[in-house]
C-alpha positions in Angstrom: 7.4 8.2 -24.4 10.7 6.5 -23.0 12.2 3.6 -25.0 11.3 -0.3 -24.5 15.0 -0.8 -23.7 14.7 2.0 -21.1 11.2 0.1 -19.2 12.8 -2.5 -18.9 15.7 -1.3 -16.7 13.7 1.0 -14.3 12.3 -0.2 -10.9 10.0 1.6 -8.8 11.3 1.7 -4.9 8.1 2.3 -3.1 4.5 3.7 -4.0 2.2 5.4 -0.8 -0.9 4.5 -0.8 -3.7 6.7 1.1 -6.1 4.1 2.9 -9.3 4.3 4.9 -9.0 1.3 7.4 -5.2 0.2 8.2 -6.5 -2.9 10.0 -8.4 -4.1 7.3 -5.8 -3.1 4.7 -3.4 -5.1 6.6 -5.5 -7.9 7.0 -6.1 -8.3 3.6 -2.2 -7.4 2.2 -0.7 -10.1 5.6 -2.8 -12.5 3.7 -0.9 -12.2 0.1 2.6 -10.9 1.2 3.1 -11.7 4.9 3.3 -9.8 7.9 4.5 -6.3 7.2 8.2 -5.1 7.7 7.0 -2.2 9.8 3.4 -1.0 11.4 2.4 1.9 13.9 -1.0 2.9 14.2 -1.3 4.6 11.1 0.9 3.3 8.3 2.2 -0.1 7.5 5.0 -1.1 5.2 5.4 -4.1 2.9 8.4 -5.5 0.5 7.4 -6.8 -3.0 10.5 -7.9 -4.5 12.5 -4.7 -5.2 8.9 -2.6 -4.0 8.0 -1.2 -0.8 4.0 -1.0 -0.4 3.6 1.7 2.5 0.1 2.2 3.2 -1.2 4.9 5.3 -4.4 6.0 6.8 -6.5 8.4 6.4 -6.7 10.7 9.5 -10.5 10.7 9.0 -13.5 9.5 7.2 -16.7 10.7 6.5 -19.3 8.4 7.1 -20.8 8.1 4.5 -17.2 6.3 2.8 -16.6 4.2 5.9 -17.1 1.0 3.6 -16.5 0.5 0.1 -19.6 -1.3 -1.7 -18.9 -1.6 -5.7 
């Protein structure tokens, strides 16, 4: 395991996140953080202080996990 001292200097640039629904993904993240820094069709990028949040979608989906219901 690294050292306290160590965790507390490291940052984490970015973190890729596989989605099903980039609309609704954005919806939901425009809501917290503001409008993304960069969107196409299928990925969308956000800043969180030092962290870039880049979501991309899922090329397809079968039906049956179109919607998540916990």
């Amino acid at each position: 395991m690294i050292s306290n001292n160590l965790k507390s200097t490291i940052t984490i640039h970015h973190m890729v996140l596989t989605i099903r629904d980039l609309k609704e993904t954005e919806g939901f993240y425009t809501k917290i953080f503001g409008p993304s820094l960069f969107s196409t069709a299928s990925t969308a990028i956000y800043q969180v202080g030092q962290t870039m949040l880049i979501f991309m979608q899922k090329e397809s989906v079968p039906s049956q996990l179109q919607k998540f219901d916990p």
